[in-house]
NUVO-648201 format. One record per residue (C-alpha): residue in one letter; residue number from 1; z, y, x. Coordinates in Angstrom, 1 decimal. Layout:
BEGIN
+------+------+--------+--------+--------+
: resn : resi :      w :      v :      u :
+------+------+--------+--------+--------+
:    A :  NUM :      Z :      Y :      X :
...
+------+------+--------+--------+--------+
This chain:
BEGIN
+------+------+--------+--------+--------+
: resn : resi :      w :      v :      u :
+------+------+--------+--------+--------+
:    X :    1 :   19.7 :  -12.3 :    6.7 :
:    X :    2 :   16.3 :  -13.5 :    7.7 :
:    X :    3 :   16.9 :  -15.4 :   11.7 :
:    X :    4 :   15.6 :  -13.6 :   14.9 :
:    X :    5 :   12.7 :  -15.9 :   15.4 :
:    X :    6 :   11.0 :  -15.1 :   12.0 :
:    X :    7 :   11.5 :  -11.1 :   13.0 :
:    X :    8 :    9.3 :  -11.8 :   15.8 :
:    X :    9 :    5.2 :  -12.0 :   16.2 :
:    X :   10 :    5.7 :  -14.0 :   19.0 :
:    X :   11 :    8.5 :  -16.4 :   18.6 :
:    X :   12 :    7.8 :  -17.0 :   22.7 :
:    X :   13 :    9.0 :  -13.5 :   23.5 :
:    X :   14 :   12.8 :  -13.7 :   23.4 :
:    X :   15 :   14.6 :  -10.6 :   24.2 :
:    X :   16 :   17.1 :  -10.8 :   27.2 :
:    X :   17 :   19.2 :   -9.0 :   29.8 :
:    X :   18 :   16.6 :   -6.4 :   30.5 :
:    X :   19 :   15.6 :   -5.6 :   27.0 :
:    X :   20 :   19.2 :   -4.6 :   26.4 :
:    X :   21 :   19.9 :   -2.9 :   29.9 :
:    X :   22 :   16.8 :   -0.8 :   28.9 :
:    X :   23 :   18.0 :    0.0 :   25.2 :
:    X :   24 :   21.1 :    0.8 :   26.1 :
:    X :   25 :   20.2 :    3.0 :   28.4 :
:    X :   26 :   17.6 :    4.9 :   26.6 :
:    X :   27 :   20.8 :    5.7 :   24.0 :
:    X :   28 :   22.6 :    7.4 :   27.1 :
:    X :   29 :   19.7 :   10.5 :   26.4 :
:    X :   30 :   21.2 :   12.2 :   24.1 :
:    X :   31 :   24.3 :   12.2 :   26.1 :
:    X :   32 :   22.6 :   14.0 :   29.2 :
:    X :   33 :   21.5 :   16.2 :   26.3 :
:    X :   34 :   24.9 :   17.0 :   25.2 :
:    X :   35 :   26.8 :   17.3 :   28.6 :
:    X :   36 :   24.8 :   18.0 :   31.3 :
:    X :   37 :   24.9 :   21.9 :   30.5 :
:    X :   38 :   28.5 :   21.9 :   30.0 :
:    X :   39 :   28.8 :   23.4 :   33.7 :
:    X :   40 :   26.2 :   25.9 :   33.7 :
:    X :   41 :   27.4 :   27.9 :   30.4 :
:    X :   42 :   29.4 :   30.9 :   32.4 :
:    X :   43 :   26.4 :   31.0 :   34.4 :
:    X :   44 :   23.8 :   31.2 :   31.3 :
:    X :   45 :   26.4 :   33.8 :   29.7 :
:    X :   46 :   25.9 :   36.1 :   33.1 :
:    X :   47 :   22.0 :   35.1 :   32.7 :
:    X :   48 :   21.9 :   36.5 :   29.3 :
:    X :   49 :   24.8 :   39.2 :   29.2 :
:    X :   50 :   22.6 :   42.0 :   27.4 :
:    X :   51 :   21.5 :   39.4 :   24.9 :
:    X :   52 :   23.2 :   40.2 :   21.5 :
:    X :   53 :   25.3 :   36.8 :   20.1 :
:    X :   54 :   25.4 :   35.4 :   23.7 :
:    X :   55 :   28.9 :   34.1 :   23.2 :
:    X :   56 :   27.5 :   32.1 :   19.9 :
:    X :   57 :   24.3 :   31.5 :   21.4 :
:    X :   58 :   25.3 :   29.6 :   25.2 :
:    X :   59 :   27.5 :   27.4 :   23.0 :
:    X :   60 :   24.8 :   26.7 :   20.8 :
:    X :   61 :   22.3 :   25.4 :   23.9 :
:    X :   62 :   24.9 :   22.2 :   24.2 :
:    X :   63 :   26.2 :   21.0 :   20.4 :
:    X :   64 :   22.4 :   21.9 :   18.9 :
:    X :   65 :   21.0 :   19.0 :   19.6 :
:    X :   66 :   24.1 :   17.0 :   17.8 :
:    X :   67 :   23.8 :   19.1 :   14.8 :
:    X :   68 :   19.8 :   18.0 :   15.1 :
:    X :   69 :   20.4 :   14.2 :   15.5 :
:    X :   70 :   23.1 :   14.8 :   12.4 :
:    X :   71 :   20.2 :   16.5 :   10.5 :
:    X :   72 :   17.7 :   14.5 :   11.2 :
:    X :   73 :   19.0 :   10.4 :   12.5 :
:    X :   74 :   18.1 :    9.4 :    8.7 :
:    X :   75 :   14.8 :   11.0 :    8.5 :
:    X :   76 :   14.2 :    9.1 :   11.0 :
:    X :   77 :   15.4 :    6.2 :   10.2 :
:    X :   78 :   12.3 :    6.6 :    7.1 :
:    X :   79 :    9.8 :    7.4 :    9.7 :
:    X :   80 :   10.2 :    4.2 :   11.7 :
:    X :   81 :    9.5 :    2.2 :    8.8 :
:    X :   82 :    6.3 :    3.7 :    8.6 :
:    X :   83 :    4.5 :    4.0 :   12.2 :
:    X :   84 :    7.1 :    1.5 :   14.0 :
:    X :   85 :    9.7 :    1.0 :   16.4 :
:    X :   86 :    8.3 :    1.4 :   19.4 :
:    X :   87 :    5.4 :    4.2 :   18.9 :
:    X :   88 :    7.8 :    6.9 :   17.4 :
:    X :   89 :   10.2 :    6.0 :   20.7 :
:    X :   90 :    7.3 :    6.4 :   23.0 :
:    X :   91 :    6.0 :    9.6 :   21.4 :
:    X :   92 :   10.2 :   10.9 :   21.0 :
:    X :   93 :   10.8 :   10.5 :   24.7 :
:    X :   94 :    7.7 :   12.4 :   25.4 :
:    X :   95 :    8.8 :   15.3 :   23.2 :
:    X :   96 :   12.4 :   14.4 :   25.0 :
:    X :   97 :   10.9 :   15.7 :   28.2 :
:    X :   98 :    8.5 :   18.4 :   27.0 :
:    X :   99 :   11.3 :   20.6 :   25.4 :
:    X :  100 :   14.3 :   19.1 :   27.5 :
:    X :  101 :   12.6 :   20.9 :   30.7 :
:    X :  102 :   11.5 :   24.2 :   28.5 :
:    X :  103 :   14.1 :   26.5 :   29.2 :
:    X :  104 :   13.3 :   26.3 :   33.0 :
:    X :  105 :   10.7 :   28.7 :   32.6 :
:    X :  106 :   12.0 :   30.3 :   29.2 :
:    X :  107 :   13.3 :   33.8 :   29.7 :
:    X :  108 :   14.8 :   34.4 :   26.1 :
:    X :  109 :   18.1 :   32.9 :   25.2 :
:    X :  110 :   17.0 :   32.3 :   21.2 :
:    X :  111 :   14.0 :   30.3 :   22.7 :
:    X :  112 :   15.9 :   28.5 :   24.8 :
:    X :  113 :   18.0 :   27.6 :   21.8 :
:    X :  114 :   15.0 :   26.5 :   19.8 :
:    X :  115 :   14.1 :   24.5 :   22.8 :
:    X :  116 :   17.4 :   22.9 :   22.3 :
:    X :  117 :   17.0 :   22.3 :   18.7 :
:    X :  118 :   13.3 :   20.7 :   19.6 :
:    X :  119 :   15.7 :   18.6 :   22.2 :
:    X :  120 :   17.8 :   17.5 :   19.0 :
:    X :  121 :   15.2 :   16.2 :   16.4 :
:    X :  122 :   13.6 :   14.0 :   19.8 :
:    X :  123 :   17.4 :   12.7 :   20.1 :
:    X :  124 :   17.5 :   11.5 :   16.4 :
:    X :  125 :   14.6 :    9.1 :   17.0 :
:    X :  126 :   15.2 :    7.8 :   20.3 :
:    X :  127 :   18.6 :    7.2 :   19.1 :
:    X :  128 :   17.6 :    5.1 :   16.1 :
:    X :  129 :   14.9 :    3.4 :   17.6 :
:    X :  130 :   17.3 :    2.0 :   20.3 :
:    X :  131 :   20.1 :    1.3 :   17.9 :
:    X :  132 :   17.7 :   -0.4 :   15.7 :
:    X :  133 :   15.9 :   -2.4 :   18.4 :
:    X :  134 :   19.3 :   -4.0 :   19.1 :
:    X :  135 :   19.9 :   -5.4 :   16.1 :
:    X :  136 :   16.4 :   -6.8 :   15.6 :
:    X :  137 :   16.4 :   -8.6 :   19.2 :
:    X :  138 :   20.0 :   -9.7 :   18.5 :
:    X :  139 :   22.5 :  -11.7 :   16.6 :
:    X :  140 :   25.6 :  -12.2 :   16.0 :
:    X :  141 :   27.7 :  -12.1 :   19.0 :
:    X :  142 :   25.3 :  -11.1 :   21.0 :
:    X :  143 :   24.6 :   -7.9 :   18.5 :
:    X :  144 :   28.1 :   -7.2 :   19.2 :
:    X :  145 :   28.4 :   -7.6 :   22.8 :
:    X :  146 :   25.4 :   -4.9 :   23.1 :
:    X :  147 :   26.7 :   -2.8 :   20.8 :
:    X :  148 :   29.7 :   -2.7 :   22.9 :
:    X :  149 :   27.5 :   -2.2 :   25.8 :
:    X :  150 :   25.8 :    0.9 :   24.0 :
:    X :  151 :   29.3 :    2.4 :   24.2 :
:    X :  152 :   30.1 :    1.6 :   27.7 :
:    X :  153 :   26.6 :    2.9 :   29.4 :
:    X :  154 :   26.8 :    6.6 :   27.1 :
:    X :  155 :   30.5 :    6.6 :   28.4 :
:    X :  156 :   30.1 :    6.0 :   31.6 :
:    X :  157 :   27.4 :    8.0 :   31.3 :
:    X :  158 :   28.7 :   11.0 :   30.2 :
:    X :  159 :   30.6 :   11.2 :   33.5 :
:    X :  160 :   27.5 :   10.7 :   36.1 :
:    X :  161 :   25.6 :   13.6 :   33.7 :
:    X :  162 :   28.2 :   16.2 :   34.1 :
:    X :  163 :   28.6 :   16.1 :   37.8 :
:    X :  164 :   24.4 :   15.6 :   38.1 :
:    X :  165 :   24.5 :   19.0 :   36.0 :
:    X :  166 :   27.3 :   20.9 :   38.2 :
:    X :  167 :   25.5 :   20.0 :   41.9 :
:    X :  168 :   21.8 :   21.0 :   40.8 :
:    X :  169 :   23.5 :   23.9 :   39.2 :
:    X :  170 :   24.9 :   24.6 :   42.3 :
:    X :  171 :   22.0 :   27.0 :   43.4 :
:    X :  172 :   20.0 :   27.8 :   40.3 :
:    X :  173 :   21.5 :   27.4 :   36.4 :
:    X :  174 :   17.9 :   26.5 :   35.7 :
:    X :  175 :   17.9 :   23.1 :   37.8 :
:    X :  176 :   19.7 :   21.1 :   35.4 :
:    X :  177 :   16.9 :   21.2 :   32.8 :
:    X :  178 :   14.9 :   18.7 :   35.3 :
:    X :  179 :   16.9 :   16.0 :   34.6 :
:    X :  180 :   15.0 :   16.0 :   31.3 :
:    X :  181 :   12.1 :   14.7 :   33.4 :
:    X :  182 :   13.8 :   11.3 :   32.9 :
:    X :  183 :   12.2 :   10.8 :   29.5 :
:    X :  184 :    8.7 :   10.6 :   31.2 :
:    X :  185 :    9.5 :    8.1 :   32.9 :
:    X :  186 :   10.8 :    5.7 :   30.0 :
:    X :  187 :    7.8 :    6.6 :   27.9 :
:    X :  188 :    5.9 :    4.9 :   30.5 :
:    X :  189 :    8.7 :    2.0 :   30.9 :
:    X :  190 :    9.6 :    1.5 :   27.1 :
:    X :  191 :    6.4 :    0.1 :   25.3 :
:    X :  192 :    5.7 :   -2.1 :   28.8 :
:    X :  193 :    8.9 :   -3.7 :   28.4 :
:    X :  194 :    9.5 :   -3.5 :   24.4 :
:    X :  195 :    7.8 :   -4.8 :   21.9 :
:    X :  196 :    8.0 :   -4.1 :   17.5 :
:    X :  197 :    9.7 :   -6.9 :   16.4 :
:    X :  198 :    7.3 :   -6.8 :   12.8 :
:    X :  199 :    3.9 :   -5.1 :   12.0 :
:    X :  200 :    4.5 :   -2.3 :    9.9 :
:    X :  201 :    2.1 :   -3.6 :    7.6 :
:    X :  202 :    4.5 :   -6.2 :    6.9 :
:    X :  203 :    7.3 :   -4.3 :    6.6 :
:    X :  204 :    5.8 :   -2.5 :    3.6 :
:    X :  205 :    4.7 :   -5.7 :    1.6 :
:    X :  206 :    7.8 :   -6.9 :    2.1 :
:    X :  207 :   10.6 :   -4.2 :    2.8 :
:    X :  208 :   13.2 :   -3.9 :   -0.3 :
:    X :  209 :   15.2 :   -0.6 :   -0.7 :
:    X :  210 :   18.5 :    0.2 :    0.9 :
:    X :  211 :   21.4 :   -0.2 :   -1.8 :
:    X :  212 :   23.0 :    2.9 :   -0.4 :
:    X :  213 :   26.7 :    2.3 :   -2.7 :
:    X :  214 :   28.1 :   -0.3 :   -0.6 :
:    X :  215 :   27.3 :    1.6 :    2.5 :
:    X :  216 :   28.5 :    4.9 :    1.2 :
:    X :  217 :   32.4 :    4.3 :    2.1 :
:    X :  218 :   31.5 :    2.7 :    5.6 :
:    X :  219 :   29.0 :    5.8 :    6.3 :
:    X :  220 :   32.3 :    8.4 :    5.5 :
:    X :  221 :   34.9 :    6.3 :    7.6 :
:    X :  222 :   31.7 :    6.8 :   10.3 :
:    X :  223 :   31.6 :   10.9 :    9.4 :
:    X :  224 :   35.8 :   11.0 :   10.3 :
:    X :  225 :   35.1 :    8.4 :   13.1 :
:    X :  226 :   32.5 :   10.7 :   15.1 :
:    X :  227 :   34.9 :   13.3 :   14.5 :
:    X :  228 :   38.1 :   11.2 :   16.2 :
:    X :  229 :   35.8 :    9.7 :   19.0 :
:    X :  230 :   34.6 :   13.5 :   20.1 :
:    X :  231 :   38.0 :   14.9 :   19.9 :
:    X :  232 :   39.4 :   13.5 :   23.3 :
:    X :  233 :   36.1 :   14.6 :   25.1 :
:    X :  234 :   36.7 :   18.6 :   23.9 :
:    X :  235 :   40.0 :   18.8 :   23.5 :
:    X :  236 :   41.4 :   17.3 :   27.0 :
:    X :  237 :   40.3 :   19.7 :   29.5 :
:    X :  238 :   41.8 :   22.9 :   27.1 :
:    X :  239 :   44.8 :   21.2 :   26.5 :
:    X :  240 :   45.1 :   20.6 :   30.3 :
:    X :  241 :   44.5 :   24.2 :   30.5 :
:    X :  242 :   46.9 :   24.9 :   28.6 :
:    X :  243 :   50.0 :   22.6 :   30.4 :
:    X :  244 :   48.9 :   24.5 :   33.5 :
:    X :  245 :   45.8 :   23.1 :   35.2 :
:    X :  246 :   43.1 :   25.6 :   35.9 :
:    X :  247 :   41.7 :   23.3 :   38.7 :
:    X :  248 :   38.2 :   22.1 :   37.6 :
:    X :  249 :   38.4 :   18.9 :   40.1 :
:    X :  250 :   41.4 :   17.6 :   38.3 :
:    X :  251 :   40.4 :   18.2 :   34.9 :
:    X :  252 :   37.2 :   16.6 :   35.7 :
:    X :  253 :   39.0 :   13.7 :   37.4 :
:    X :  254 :   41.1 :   13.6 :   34.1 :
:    X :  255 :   38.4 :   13.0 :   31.9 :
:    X :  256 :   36.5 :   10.9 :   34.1 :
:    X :  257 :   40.0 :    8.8 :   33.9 :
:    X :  258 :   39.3 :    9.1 :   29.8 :
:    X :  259 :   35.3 :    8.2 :   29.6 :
:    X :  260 :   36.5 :    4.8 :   31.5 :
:    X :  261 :   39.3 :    3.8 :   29.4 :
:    X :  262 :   36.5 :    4.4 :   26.3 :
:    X :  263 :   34.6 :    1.7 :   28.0 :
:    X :  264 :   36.6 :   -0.6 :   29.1 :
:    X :  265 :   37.3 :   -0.9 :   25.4 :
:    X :  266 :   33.7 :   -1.2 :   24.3 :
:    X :  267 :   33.6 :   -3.7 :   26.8 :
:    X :  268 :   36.0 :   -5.8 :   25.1 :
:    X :  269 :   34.1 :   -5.5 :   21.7 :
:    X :  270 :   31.6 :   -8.7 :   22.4 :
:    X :  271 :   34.8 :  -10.9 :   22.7 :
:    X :  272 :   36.7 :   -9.4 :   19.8 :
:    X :  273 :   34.0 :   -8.2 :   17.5 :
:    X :  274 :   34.6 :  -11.8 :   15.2 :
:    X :  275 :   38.2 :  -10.7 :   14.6 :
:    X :  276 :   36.1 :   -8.4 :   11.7 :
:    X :  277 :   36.5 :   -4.9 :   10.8 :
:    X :  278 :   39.7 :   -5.3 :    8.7 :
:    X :  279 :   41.5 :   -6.5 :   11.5 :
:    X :  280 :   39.8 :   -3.9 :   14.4 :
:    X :  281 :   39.4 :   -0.8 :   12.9 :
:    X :  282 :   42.8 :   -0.3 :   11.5 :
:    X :  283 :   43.6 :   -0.9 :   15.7 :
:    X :  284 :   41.3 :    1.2 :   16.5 :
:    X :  285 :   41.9 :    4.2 :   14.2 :
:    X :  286 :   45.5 :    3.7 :   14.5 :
:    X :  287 :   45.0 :    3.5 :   18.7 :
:    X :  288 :   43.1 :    6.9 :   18.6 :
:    X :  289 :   45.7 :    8.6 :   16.2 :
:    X :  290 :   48.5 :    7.8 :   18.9 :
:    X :  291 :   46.4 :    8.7 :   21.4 :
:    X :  292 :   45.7 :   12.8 :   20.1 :
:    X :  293 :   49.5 :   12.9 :   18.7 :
:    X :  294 :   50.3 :   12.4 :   22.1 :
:    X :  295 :   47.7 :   14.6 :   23.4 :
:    X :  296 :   49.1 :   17.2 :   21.2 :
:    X :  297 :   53.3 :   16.7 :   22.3 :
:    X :  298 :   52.2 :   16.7 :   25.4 :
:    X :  299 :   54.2 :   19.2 :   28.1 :
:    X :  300 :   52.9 :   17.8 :   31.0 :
:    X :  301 :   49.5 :   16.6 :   32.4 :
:    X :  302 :   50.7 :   13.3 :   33.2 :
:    X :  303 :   51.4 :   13.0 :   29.6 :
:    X :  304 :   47.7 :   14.6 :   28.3 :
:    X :  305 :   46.3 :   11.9 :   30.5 :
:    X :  306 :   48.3 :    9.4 :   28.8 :
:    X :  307 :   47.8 :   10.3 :   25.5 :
:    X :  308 :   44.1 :   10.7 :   26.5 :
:    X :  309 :   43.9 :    7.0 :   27.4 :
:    X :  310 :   45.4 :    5.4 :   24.3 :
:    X :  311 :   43.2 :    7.9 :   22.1 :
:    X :  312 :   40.1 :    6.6 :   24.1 :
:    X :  313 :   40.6 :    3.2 :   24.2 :
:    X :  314 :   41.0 :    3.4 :   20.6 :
:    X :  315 :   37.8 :    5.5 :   20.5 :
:    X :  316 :   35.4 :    2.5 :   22.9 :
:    X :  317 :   36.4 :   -0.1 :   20.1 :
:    X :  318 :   35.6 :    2.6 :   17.1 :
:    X :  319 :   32.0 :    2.7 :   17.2 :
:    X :  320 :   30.8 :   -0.6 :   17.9 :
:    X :  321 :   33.3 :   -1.6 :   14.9 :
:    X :  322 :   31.5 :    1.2 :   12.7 :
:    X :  323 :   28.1 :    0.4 :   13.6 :
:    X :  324 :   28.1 :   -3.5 :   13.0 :
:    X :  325 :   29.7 :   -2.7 :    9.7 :
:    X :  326 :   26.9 :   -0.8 :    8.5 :
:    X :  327 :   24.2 :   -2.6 :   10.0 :
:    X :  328 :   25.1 :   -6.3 :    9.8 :
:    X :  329 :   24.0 :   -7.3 :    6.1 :
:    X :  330 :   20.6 :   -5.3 :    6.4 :
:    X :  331 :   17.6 :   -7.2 :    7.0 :
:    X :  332 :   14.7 :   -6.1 :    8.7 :
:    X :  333 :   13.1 :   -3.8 :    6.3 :
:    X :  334 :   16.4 :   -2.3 :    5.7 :
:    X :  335 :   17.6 :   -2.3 :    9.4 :
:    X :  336 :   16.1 :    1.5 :   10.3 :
:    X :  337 :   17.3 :    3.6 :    7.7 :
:    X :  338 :   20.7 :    1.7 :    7.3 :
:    X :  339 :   20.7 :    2.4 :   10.9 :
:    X :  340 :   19.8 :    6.3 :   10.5 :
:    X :  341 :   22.4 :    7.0 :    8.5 :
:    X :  342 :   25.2 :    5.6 :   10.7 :
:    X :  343 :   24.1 :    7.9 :   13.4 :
:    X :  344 :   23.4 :   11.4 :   11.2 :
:    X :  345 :   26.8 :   10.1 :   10.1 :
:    X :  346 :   28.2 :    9.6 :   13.7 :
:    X :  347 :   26.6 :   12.6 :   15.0 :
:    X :  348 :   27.6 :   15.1 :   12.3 :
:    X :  349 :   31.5 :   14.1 :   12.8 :
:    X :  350 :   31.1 :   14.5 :   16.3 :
:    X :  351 :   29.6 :   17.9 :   15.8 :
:    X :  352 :   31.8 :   18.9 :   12.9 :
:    X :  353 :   35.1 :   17.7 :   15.1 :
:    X :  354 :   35.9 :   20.8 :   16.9 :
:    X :  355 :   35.6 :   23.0 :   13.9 :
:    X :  356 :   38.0 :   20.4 :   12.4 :
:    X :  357 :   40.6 :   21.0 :   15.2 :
:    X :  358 :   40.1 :   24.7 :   15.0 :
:    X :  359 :   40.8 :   24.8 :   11.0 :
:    X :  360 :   43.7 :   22.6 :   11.5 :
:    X :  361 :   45.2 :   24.8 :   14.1 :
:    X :  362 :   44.8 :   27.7 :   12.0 :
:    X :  363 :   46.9 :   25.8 :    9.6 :
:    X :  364 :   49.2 :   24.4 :   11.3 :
:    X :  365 :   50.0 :   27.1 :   14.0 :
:    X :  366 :   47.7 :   26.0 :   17.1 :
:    X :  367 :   45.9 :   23.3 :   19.1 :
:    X :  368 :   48.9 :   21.3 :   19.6 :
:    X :  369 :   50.2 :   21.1 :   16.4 :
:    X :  370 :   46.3 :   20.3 :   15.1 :
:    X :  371 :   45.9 :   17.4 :   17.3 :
:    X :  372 :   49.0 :   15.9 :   15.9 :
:    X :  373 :   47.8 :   16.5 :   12.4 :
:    X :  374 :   44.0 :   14.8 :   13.3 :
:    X :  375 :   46.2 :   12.0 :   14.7 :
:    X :  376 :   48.3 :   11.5 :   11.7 :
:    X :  377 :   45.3 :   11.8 :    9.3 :
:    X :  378 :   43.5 :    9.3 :   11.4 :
:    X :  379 :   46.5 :    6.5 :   11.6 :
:    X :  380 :   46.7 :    6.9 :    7.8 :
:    X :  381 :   43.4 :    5.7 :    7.6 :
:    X :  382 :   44.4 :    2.5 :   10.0 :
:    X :  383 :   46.6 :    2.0 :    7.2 :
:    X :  384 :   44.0 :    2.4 :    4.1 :
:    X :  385 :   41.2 :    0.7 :    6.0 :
:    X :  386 :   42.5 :   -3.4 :    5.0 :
:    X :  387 :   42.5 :   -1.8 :    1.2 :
:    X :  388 :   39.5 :   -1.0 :    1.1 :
:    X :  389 :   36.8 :   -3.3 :   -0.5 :
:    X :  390 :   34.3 :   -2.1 :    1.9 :
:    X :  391 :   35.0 :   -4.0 :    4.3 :
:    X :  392 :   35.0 :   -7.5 :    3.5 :
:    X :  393 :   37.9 :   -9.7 :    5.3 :
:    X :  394 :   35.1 :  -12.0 :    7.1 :
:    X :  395 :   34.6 :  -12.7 :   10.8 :
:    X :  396 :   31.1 :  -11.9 :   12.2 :
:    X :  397 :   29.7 :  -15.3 :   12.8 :
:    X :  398 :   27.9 :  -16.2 :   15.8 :
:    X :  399 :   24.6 :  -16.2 :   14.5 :
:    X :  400 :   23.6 :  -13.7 :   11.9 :
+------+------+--------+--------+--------+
């Protein structure tokens, strides 16, 4: 793989602390996407009461935009090849904002679904732009540690979005959508401080295709891995529900106890990430099986919060582990789409995960008994993983 300084234009601009702060937190969009309207649902579905599908439709405004990023991430993965990094991230946060904000003055439900779609294919880019800007400014352990970082800031995250969403909801349902006024400000921030590592011009002389078949078995362990590292998130709170707590402070506390465990793991990945994927994804997967078993045996909320923990931490050293795997052996020219297609991967298991649970429960005679399945199936595959030639036995060197 070609070294960092030859990816450059200017071998004097060397990409530090801020580049990464401000990467990783441009990934932590589509997480405000996905969350911050979790609490305003029962108010949207007393908004729209008279509006035919409204119980398919509310649920909608929250997972489209992850079935949009699943769409769409590889797409644009293609389209960053061709007008560069850094112009289709400026021109995605724009359209982040335009239709994030939308449904504050949209008075049909379907538009505001469309809105949310519009959200969704804005998501995909910024996504892969920041993912992909990652690996070009870093290498080796470095990649790693930001990586890791990637999954701490969109856990954390998660946490600070939901409880922005509930106290602006607080008076008006509407309010929330204001938050999407965020992407503004990093379309003015993002092509001060950033820069495209290669002209596109070059990119084409030189870019070689993707060979797609080695990546094929890492991208489908991805697919099952979104779908593992979403299932804590849902299922938690209903199974809390479902021992006995219907106070919203404690569930939230719960899973605020759940988003931190995820990354204090990722946190780790940096110092661990040479051990190689044979070593930390059988760990990982095997960690996150435990985890939802216990999740699903569990009688008492002490014990959902347990089980949530160990499925967690398991989760924060998942997707670093996933993503280096793909992208670590593409070059430059290879890096965006390669890239792309680890997060329509990631994205569509993370969409795809609660209708997994739901089809396992209907199988297997209810939530509890689902989650233990999902947690067997996904220790099984901590036990394949070290078979499979995929995934070469190799540390990750320091320099790549």
């Amino acid at each position: 793989m070609a070294r960092l300084g030859s990816d450059l234009p200017d071998p004097g601009r060397t990409p530090g602390r801020r580049h990464g702060i401000l990467l990783v937190s441009l990934s932590c969009l589509p997480v405000l996407g996905a969350v911050s309207l979790a609490p305003i649902q029962p108010q949207m579905q007393d908004a729209f009461a008279d509006t035919p599908g409204v119980d398919i439709l509310v649920p909608l405004t929250v997972t489209a935009p992850a079935l949009m990023i699943g769409a769409l991430a590889l797409v644009a993965g293609r389209v960053i090849d061709r007008v560069g990094r850094i112009r289709l991230l400026t021109v995605a946060l724009v359209v982040y904002s335009l239709f994030g904000v939308a449904p504050f003055f949209l008075d049909s439900l379907p538009l505001i679904v469309a809105s949310r779609l519009g959200v969704g294919v804005a998501e995909a880019a910024i996504m892969t732009c920041c993912t992909t800007l990652i690996a070009d400014y870093f290498e080796g352990t470095e990649r790693a540690r930001w990586f890791g970082l990637q999954v701490v800031f969109t856990s954390l995250s998660a946490v600070v979005f939901i409880g922005a969403g509930g106290a602006l909801a607080q008076n008006d349902w509407r309010f929330p959508f204001w938050l999407y006024t965020v992407g503004i400000l990093f379309a003015i921030i993002a092509p001060l401080v950033l820069w495209q590592p290669r002209s596109t011009a070059t990119v084409h002389r030189t870019g070689a295709p993707v060979h797609w078949r080695p990546l094929l078995v890492p991208l489908a362990v991805t697919l099952f891995g979104g779908a593992v590292f979403y299932a804590p998130i849902v299922q938690i709170p209903i199974t809390l529900d479902a021992v006995g707590v219907d106070n919203a402070g404690t569930i939230g506390a719960v899973s605020a106890v759940v988003a931190v465990a995820t990354a204090l793991a990722a946190f780790t990945f940096g110092r661990v990430s040479g051990a190689g994927p044979k070593v930390l994804l059988p760990i990982a997967f095997g960690a996150s099986g435990v985890g939802l078993a216990m999740v699903g045996l569990a009688a008492t909320p002490l014990l959902v919060a347990a089980g949530g923990i160990v499925a967690s931490a398991g989760c924060g050293l998942l997707l670093p582990t996933l993503l280096l795997a793909v992208v670590s052996d593409l070059d430059f020219a290879q890096r965006a789409r390669g890239t792309g297609a680890w997060t329509a991967a990631m994205f569509s298991g993370e969409f795809a995960s609660p209708l997994v649970v739901v089809a396992l429960g209907a199988v297997f005679g209810g939530l509890g008994s689902a989650l233990v399945a999902f947690g067997a199936a996904a220790v099984l595959l901590a036990v394949l993983v070290p078979t499979l030639a995929a995934f070469p036995d190799v540390k990750a060197p320091s320099h790549s």
